[in-house]
C-alpha positions as CSV (number, residue, x, y, z in Angstrom):
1,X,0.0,0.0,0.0
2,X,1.1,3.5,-0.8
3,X,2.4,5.1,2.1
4,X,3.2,8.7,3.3
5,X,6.3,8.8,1.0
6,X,4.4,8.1,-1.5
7,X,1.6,10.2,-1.5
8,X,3.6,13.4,-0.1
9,X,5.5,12.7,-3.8
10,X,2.6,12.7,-5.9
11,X,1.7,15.7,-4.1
12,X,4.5,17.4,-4.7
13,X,4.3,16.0,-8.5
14,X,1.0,17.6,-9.0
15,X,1.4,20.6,-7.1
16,X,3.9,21.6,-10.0
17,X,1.2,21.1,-12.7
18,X,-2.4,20.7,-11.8
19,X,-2.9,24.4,-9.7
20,X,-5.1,26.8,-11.9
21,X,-5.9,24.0,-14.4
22,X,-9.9,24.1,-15.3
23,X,-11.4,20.3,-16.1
24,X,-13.0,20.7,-19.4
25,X,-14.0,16.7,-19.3
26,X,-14.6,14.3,-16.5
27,X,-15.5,10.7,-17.6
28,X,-15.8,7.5,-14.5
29,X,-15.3,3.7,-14.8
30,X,-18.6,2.0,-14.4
31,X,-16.7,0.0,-11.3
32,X,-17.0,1.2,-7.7
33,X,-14.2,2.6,-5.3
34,X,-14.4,0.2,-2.4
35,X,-17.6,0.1,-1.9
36,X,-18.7,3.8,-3.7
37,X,-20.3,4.5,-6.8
38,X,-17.9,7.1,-9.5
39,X,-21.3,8.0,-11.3
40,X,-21.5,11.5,-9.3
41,X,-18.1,13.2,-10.1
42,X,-18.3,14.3,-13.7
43,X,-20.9,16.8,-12.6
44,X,-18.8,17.5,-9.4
45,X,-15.6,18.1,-10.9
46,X,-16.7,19.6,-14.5
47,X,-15.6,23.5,-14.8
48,X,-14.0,23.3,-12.2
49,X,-10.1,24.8,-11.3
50,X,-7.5,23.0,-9.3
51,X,-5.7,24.9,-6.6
52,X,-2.3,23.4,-4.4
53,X,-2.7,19.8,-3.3
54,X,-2.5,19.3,0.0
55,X,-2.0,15.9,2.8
56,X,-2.6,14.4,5.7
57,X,-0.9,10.7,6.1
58,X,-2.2,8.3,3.3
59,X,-4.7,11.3,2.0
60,X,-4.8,13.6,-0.8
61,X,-6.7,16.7,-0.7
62,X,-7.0,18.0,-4.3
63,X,-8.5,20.9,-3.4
64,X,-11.2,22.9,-6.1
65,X,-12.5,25.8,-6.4
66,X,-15.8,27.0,-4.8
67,X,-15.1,25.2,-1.6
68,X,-14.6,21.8,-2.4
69,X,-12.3,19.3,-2.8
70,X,-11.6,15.6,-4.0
71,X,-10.7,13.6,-1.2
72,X,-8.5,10.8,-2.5
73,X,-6.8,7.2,-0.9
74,X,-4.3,5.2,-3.0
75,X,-5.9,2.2,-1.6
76,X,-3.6,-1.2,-2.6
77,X,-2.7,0.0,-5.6
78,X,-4.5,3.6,-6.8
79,X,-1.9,5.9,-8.3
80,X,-2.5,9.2,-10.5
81,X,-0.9,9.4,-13.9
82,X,-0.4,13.0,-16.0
83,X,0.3,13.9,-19.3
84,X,0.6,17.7,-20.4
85,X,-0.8,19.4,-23.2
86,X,0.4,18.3,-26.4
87,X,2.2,14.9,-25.1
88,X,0.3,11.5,-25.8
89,X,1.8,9.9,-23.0
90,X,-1.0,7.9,-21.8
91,X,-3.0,5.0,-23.4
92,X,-6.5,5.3,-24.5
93,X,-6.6,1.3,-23.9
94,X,-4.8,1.4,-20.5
95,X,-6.9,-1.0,-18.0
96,X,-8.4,-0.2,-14.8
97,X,-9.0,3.4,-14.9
98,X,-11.3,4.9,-13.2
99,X,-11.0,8.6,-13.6
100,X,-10.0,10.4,-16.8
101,X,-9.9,14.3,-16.4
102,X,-9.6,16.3,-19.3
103,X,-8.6,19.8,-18.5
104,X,-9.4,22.8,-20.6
105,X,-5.3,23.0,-21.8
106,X,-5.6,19.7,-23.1
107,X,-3.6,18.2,-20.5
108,X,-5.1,14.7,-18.9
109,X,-5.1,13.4,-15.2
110,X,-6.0,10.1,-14.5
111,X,-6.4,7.7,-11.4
112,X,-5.4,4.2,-12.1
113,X,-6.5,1.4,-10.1
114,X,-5.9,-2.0,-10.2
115,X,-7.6,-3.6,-7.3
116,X,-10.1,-1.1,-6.6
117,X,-9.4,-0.3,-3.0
118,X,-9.0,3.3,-3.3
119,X,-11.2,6.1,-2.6
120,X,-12.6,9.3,-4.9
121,X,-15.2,11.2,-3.1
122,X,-15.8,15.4,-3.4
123,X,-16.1,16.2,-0.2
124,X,-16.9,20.6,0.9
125,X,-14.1,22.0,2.4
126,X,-16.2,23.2,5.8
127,X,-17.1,19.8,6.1
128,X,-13.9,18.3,5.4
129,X,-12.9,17.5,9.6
130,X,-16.0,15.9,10.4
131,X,-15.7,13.5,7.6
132,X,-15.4,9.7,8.3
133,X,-11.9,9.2,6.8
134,X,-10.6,12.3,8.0
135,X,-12.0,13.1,11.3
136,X,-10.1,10.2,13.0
137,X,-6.6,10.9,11.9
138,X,-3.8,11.6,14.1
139,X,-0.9,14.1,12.9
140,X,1.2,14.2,10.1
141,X,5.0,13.1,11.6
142,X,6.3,15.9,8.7
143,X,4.0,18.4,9.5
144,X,4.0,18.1,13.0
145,X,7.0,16.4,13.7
146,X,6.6,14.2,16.8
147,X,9.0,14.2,20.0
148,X,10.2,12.0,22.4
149,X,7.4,13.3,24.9
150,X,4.7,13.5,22.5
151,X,5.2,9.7,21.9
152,X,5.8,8.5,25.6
153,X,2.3,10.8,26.4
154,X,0.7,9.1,23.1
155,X,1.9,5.9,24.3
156,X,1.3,5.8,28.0
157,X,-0.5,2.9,29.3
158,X,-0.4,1.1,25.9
159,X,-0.1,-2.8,25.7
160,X,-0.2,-2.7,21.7
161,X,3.5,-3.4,20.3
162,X,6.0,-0.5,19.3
163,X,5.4,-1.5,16.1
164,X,1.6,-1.9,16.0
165,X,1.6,1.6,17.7
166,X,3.3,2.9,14.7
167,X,1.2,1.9,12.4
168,X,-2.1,2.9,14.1
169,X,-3.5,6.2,12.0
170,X,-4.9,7.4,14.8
171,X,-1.3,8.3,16.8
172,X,0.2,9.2,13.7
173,X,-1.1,9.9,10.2
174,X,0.7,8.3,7.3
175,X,3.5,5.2,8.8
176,X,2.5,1.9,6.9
177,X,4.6,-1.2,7.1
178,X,7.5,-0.6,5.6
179,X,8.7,2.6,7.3
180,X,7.3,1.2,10.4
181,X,9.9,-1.9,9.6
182,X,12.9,0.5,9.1
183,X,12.0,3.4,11.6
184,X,12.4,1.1,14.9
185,X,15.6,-1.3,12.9
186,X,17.0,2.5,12.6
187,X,16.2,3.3,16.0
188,X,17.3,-0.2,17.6
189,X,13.8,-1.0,19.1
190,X,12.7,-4.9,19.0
191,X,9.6,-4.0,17.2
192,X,7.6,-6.5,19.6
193,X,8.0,-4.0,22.7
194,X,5.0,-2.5,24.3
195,X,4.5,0.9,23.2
196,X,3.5,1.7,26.8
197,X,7.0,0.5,28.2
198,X,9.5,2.4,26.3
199,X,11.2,4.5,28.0
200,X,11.7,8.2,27.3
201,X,15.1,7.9,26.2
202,X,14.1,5.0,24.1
203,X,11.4,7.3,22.1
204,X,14.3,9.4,21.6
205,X,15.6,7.1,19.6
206,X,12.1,6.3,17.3
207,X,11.2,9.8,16.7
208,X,14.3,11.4,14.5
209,X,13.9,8.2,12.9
210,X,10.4,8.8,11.9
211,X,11.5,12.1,9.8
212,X,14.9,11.0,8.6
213,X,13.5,7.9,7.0
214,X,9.9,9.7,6.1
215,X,11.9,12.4,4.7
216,X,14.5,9.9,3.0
217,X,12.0,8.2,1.0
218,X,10.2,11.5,0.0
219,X,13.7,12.3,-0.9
220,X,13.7,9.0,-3.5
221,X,9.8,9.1,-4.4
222,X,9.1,6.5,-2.3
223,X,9.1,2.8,-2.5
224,X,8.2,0.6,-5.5
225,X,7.2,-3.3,-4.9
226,X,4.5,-4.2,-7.5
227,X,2.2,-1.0,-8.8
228,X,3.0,2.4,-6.8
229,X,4.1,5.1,-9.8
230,X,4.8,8.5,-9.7
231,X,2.7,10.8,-12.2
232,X,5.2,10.0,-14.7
233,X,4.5,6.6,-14.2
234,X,7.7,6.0,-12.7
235,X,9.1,3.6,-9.9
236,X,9.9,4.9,-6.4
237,X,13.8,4.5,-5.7
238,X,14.1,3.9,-2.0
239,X,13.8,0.3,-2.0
240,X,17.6,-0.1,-2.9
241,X,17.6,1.8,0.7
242,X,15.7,-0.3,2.9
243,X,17.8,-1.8,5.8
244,X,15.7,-4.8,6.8
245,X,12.3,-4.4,5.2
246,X,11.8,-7.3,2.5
247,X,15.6,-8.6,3.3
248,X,14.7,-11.9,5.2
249,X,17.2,-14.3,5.6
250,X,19.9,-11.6,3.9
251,X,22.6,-10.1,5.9
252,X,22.0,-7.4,8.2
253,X,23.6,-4.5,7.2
254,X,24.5,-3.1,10.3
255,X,25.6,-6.2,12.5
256,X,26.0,-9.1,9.1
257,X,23.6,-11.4,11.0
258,X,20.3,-12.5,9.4
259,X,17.1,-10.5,9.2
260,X,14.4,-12.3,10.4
261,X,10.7,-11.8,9.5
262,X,7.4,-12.7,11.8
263,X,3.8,-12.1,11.4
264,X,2.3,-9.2,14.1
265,X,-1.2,-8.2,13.9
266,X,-1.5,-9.9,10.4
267,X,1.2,-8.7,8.5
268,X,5.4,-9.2,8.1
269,X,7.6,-7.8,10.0
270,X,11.3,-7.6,9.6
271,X,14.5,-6.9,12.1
272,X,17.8,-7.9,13.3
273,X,17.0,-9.7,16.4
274,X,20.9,-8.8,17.1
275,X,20.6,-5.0,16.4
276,X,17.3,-4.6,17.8
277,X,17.2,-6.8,21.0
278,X,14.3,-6.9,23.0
279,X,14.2,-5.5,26.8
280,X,11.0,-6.1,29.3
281,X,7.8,-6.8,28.0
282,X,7.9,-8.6,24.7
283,X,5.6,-11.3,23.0
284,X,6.8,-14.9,21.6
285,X,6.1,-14.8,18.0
286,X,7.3,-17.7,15.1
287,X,9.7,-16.6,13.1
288,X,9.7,-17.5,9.0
């Protein structure tokens, strides 16, 4: 799944060619978004102008004019594709799109989706921080960058793993697995710790972590394993960075023993049990 990373670099992407550009066009799949019907957003997005993109974690705000703006999730495997004026650089016969927007320059935006997990909705702006996938989100670590405090208050009392806590959208908006992974291998936390029993001078340790390796993959436009793109359609680069993340069994780049890789709360993680050894109140899990 896309991840802050990725989504804070298609941002940026459009933010240098979408702003001021009027949709002349809007044409939908006739597949739903999850579980929402596409039908409603020609009418919604027809004549009108695109102002700066904005983010919060995992969401895009493609803001509009006359106070609205399309709310938009990546999903599994969502990603935006642009071609400017004059440049046939996208397929009339490309599968699994869902949104083709025409704008009055000639120049095309489209959201690709393969598995259909993303989201599209126009929501208004005034209503924008009561809505259901908004409302609930915690900050954004490269907005509001958080601090050793901030996380020991945040994670006072909490039984949930370090790593679980990380990935919770409610604490903070945006960490998905893999930065999760690398954040607390970077940080030498055994990612199976309670949350609750870190100690202050261990958070110390997770939260330069979260914006040097955020703000490293921003840096490389993220992370490509099967269908995240860039506008351009092109691959992220920082997966020839990742330190333990999809390396099981490989040497660990730090220490040269083996990454391992276990299953918590339904989905991999990876560390170098030597780097990252555990301390107080950890779980048993089965390694693979």
């Amino acid at each position: 799944m896309p991840e802050l990373p990725e989504v804070e670099t298609v941002r940026r992407m459009l933010a240098a060619h979408v702003p001021g550009k009027r949709v002349a066009t809007a044409a939908v799949s006739r597949h739903r978004l999850r579980t929402q019907s596409l039908a409603a957003l020609p009418k919604q997005l027809e004549g009108r102008a695109f102002a700066e993109p904005r983010r919060t974690g995992k969401f895009l705000f493609l803001d509009l004019d006359g106070g609205m703006t399309l709310l938009s999730h990546l999903g599994m495997s969502g990603r935006w594709l642009f071609s400017p004026a004059g440049v046939d650089a996208l397929d009339e016969a490309m599968p699994h799109v869902h949104l083709r927007l025409t704008f009055e320059d000639r120049s095309r935006l489209w959201y690709q989706d393969i598995r259909r997990f993303g989201m599209l909705r126009v929501v208004p702006l005034d209503r924008l921080a009561k809505d259901p996938s908004v409302k609930l989100l915690g900050p954004d670590p490269l907005e509001q960058p958080p601090t050793a405090e901030s996380l020991r208050a945040c994670a006072k009392g909490s039984r949930v793993a370090v790593k679980t806590f990380l990935l919770d959208q409610r604490k903070l908006a945006g960490i998905g697995n893999i930065y999760a992974s690398e954040i607390l291998f970077r940080a030498a936390i055994d990612p199976r710790r309670a949350a609750g029993a870190l100690s202050l001078a261990e958070w110390a340790r997770v939260a330069p972590e979260i914006g040097a390796v955020l703000g490293d993959a921003v840096a490389r436009m993220g992370t490509t394993f099967s269908t995240y793109r860039t506008i351009w359609n092109e691959p992220g680069q920082y997966g020839e960075q990742l330190l333990v993340y999809d390396r099981p069994g490989q040497p660990c780049r730090r220490c040269g023993g083996e990454v391992k890789r276990f299953v918590q709360g339904g989905r991999a993680t990876f560390w170098c049990p030597a780097c990252q050894r555990g301390r107080g109140n950890t779980r048993k899990h089965a390694q693979s």
